[in-house]
N, C-alpha and C positions, 0 to 999 in steps of 0.2 A: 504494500500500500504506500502511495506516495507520501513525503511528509506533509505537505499540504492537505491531504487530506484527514490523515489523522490529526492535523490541527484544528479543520473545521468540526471533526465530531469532537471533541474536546471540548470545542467553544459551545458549540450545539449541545452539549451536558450541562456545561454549567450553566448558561442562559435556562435553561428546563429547571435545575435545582432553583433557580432564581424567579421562575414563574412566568417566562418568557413564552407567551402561546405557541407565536409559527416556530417556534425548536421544535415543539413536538413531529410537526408537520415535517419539516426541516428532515429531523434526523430519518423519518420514515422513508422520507422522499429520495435520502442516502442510501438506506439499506436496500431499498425496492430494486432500485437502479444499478447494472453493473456497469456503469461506466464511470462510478469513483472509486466504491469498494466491493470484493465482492458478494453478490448480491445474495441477502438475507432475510427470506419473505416471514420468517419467525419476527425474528430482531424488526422489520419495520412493521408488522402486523401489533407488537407490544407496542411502539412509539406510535401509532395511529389510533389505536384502543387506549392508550394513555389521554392523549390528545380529544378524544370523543365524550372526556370523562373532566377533562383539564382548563378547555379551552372555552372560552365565552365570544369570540368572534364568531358569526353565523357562520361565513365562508369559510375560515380557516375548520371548522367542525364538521359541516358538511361536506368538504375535501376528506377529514380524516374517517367519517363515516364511510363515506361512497368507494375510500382504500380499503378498508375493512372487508367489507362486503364484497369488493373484488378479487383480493387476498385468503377469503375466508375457506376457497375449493381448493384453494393449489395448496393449502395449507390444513387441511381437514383433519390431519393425524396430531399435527403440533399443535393447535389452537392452545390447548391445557398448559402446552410447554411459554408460548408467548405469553397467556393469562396468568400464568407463575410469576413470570418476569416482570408483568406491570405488576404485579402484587408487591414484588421483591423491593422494585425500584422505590414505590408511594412509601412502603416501610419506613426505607433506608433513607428517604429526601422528605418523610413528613409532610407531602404536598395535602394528604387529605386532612391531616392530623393537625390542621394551625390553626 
């Protein structure tokens, strides 16, 4: 992975611990996609379900819903495994919890 890139999901985290909506978007729209890293329909299906759950812009949530739901067939086995992961993160970063 280029450094550049793993710079943007770095910033793309801590902007999200910080409460930053389009990160959530952001990072999904990273994992989805194999032309920055490669691509991780688990890892962006968490950060879009995060985002559906996170985010108060209508657009930016109906973007992360409408990836959800495109992501939800190619992804049928892991769902449980991404749903972990947003569980893990909200834990860990206290986003539900303030």
């Amino acid at each position: 992975m280029p450094k550049n890139i793993g710079e943007a999901i770095k910033w793309y985290r801590k902007s999200v611990a910080q409460g930053y909506a389009g990160a959530y978007c952001g990072l999904g729209d990273l994992y989805e996609s194999d032309d920055c890293v490669a691509r991780d329909y688990v890892q962006a299906y968490k950060w879009f379900n995060l985002a559906t759950a996170s985010v108060s812009a209508p657009e930016l949530r109906d973007h992360a819903v409408t990836r959800c739901k495109q992501l939800a067939p190619k992804i049928a086995e892991e769902i449980a495994e991404a749903g972990r992961l947003a569980n893990a993160w909200n834990q860990s970063h206290l986003i539900f919890n303030q």
